[in-house]
C-alpha positions in Angstrom: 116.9 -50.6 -115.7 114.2 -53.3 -116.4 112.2 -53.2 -113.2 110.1 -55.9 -111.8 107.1 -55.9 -109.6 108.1 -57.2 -106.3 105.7 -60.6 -105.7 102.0 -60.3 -106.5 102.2 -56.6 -105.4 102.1 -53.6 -107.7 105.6 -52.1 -106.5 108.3 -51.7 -109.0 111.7 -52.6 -107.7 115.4 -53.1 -109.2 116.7 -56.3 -109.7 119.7 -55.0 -108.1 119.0 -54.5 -104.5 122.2 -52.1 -102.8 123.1 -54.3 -99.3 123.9 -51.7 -96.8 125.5 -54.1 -94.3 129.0 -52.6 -94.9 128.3 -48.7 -94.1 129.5 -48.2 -90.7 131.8 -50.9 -90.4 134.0 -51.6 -93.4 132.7 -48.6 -95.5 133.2 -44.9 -94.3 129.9 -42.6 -94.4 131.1 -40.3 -97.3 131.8 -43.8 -99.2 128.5 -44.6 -98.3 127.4 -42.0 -100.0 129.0 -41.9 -103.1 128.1 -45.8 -103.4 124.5 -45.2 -102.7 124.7 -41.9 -105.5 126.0 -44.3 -108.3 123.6 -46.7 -107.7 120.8 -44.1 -107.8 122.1 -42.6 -110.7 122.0 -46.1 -112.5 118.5 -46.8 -111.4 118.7 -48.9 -108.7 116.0 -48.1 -106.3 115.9 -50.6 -103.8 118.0 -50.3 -100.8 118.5 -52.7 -98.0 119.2 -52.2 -94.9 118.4 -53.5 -90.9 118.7 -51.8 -87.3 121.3 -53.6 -86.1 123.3 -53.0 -89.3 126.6 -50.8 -88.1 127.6 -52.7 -85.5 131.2 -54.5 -85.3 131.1 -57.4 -88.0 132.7 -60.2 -85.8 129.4 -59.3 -83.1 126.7 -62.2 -83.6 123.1 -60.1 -84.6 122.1 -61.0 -81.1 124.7 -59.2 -79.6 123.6 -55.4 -78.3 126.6 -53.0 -79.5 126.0 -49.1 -79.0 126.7 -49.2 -83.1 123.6 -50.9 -84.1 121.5 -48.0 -86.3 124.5 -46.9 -87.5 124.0 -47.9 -91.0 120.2 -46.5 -91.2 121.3 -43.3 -89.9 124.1 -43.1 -92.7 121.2 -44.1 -95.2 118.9 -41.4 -93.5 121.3 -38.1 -93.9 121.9 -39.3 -97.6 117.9 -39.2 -98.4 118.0 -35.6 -96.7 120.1 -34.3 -98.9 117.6 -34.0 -101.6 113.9 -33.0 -101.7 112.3 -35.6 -103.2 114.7 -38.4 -103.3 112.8 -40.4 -100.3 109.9 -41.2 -102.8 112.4 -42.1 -105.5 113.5 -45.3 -103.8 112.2 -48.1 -101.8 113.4 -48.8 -98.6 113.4 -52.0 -96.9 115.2 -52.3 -93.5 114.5 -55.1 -91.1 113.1 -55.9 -87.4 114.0 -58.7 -85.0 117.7 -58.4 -83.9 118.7 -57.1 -80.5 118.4 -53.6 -79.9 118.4 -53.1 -76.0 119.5 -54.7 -72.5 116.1 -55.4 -72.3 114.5 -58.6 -72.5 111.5 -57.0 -74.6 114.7 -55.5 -77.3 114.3 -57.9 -80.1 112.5 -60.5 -81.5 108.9 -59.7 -83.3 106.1 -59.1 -79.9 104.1 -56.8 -80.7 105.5 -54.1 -78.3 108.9 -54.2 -79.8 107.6 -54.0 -83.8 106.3 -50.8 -82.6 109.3 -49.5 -80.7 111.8 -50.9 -83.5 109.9 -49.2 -86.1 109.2 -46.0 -84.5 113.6 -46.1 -84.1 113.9 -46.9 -87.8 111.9 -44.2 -88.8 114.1 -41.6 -86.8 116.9 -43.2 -87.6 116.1 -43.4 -91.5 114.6 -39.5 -91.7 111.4 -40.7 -93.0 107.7 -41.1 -92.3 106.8 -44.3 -93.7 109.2 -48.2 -94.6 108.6 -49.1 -98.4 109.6 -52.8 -97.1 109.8 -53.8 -93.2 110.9 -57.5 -92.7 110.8 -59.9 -89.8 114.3 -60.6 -90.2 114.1 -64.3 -88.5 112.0 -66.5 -87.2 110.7 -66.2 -83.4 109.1 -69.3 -82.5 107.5 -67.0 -79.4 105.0 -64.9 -80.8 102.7 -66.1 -82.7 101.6 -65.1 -86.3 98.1 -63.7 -85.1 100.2 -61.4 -82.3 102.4 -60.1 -85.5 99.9 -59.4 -87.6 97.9 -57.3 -85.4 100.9 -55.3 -84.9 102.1 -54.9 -87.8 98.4 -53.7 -88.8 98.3 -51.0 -86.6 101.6 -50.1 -88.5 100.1 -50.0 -91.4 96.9 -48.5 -90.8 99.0 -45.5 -89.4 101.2 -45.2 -92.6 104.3 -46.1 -91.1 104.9 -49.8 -93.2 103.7 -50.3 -96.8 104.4 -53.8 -97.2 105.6 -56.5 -95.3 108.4 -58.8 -95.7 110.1 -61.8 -94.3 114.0 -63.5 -94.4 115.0 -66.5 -93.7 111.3 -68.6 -93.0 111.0 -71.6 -94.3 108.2 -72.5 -96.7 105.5 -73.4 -94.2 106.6 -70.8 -92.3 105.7 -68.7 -95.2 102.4 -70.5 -95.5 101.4 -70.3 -92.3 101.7 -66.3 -92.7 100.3 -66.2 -95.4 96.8 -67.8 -93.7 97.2 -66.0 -91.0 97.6 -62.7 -92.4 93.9 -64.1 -94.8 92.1 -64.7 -92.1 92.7 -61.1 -90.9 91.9 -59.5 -94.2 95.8 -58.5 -95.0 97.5 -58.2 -98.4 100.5 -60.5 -96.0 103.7 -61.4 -97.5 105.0 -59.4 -100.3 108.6 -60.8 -100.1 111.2 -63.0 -98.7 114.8 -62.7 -98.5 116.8 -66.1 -98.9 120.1 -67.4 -98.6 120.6 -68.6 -102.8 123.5 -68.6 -105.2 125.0 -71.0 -107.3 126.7 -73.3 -104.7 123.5 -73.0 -101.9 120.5 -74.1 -103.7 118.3 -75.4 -100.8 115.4 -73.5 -101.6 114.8 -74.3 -105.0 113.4 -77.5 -102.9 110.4 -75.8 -100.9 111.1 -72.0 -100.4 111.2 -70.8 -103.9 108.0 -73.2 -105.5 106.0 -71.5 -101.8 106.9 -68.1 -102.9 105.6 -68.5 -106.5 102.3 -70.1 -105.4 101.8 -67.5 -102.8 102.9 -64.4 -104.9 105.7 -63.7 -102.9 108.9 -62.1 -104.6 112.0 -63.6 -103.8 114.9 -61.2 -102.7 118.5 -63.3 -103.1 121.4 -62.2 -100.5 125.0 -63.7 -100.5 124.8 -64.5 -104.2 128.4 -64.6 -104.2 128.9 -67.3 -101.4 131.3 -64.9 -99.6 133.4 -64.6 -102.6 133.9 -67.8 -103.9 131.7 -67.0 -106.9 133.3 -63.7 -107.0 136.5 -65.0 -108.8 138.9 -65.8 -105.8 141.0 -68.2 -107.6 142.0 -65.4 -110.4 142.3 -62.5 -107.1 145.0 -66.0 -105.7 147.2 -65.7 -108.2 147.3 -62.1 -108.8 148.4 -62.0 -104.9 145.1 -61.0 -103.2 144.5 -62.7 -99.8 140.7 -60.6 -99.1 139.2 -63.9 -98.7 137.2 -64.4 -95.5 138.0 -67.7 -93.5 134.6 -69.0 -95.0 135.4 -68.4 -98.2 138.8 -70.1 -97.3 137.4 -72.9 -96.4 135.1 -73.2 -99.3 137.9 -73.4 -101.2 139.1 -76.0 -99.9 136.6 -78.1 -101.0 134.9 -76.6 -104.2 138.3 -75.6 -105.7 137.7 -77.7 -109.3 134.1 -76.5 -109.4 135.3 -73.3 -108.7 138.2 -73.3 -111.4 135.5 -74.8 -113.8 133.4 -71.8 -113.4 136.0 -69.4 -113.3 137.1 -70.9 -116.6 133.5 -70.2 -118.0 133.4 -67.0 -117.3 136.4 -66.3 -119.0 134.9 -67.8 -121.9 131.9 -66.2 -121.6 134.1 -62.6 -121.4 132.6 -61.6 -118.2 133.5 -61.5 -114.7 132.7 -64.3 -112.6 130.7 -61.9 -109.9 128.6 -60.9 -112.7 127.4 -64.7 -114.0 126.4 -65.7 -110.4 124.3 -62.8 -110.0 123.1 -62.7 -113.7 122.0 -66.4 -113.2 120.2 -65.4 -109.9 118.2 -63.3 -111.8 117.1 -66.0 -114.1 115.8 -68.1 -112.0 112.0 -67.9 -111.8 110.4 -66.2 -108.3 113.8 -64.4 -107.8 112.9 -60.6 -108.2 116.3 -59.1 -107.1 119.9 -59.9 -105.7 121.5 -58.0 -103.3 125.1 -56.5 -104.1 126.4 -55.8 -100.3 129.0 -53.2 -102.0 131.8 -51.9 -100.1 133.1 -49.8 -103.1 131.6 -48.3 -106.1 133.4 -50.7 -108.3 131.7 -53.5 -106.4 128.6 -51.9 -107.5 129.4 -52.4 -111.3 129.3 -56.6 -111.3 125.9 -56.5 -110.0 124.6 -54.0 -112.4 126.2 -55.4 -115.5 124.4 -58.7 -114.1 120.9 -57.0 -114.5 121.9 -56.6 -118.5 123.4 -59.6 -118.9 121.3 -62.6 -120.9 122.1 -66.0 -120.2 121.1 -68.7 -123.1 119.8 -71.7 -122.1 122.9 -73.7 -123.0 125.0 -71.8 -120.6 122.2 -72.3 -117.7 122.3 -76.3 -118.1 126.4 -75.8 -118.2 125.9 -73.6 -114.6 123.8 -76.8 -113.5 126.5 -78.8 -114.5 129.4 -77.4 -112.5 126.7 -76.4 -109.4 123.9 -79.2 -109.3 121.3 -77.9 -107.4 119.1 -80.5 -105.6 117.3 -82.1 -108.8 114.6 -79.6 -108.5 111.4 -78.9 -106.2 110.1 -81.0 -103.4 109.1 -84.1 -103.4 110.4 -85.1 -107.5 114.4 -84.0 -106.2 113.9 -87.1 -103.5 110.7 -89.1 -104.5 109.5 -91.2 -107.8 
């Protein structure tokens, strides 16, 4: 496994990040298990996870459901079964959902970083977070308010490093300032939204995060399946796509056959050149494979080994235009 460090920090991570959002749910806790082994035993080392991960998928994340924890207590019995194996890996999990009845249950005050991360902890059988990220935005509290929380958090030896999803770029910036004007390392990572057919943030996100050292963790590279080869699973008779992907489909479907029909070229499967082209893209540290099985597992490792030459990058671009590069050349003279 060629490991990278994550942002302008010195912590070594896989490009192949294992999504936990499927144990609990969709994904027993024995499979859970025996997914998160093979990825161990391949080298991957950085797990992802949230509190409210476990709950019932067709919830909303603001939605309180006794199930929420779920999946970080299923992570949490697999580190105990070793001595050892917590300092092996790198655990980010996430903060900001709805966790209580409570008004004070979610979002980022300070009083419920503390309680959410004190509940991880427990919940994950460990002592310290490699990675804790403010899962959204909360236009509420303000940056000075966070930091000094997650300080505190720090300081104690509960949070190495702090991350962010879904901020936009001067969302990022701001942080970033803020957490300077404390004295704080700030931002070691975000965790975007990007594959092939969503390239927003190759227009302000992904040129903020390389001027401000921060390491660029990709989820839904596949689009929901539609980069995952549903047009080949169609004719064989498989009908696993979500609505979304559906309706994707409904629109992209030449694109989609163009790409399919590349891959086959290429002699690889169509989940493993989205993710391998993820992980060519400059600022992107790792891509998140939200496995269900252990043969989802394999696409996404066999993407971290696969090299793409440039003429089969400019022929992705050509099938999936992205939006003509970073702010303001893709719209401006």
């Amino acid at each position: 496994m060629d490991y990278r460090t994550l942002g302008r920090s010195g912590l070594r991570v896989s490009p192949v990040a294992l999504g936990t959002m499927n144990f609990g749910p969709d994904t027993s806790e024995e499979d859970s298990h025996a997914i998160l082994d093979a990825a161990f035993e391949r080298g991957v080392n950085l797990i992802d996870t949230a509190d409210v991960y476990g709950a019932d998928a067709n919830r909303t994340i603001g939605d309180y459901s006794d199930d929420k924890g779920l999946t970080e207590r299923i992570i949490g019995r697999w580190l105990s079964k070793e001595p050892g194996r917590r300092d092996r890996v790198v655990v980010a999990t996430k903060v900001f959902g709805t966790m209580g009845t409570g008004p004070n249950d979610k979002y980022l005050s300070a009083g419920h970083l503390r309680r959410a991360c004190d509940a991880s902890l427990a919940r994950l059988q460990t002592d310290y977070i490699d990675l804790y990220m403010l899962h959204h935005v909360d236009r509420t509290t303000p940056w000075e308010e966070i930091w000094e929380a997650l300080s505190v958090l720090r300081q104690q030896g509960k949070v190495l490093y702090v991350g962010t999803s879904n901020h936009a770029a001067w969302q990022l910036v701001q942080g970033q300032h803020a957490a300077a004007a404390r004295g704080m390392f700030g931002i070691v990572a975000e965790q975007s939204l990007y594959n092939l057919m969503q390239r927003s943030i190759e227009l302000e996100v992904l040129p903020a995060c390389r001027a401000y050292g921060i390491g660029v963790i990709v989820y839904s590279p596949l689009n929901s399946g539609l980069l995952a080869g549903i047009l080949a699973k169609a004719e064989k008779g498989s009908r696993s796509a979500s609505s979304r992907a559906e309706a994707g489909l409904g629109r992209y479907r030449e694109r989609i056959a163009r790409f399919e029909s590349f891959c086959a070229d290429l002699g690889e499967h169509p989940a493993t050149v989205g993710q391998a082209w993820l992980l060519h893209q400059p600022g992107v540290t790792a891509s998140v494979i939200g496995a269900r099985t252990v043969d989802h597992l394999e696409a996404g490792l066999r993407a971290a080994e696969l090299t793409l030459g440039e003429g089969e990058l400019q022929e992705l671009d050509d099938i999936f235009p992205g939006p003509g590069g970073p702010a303001p050349e893709a719209y401006a003279w």
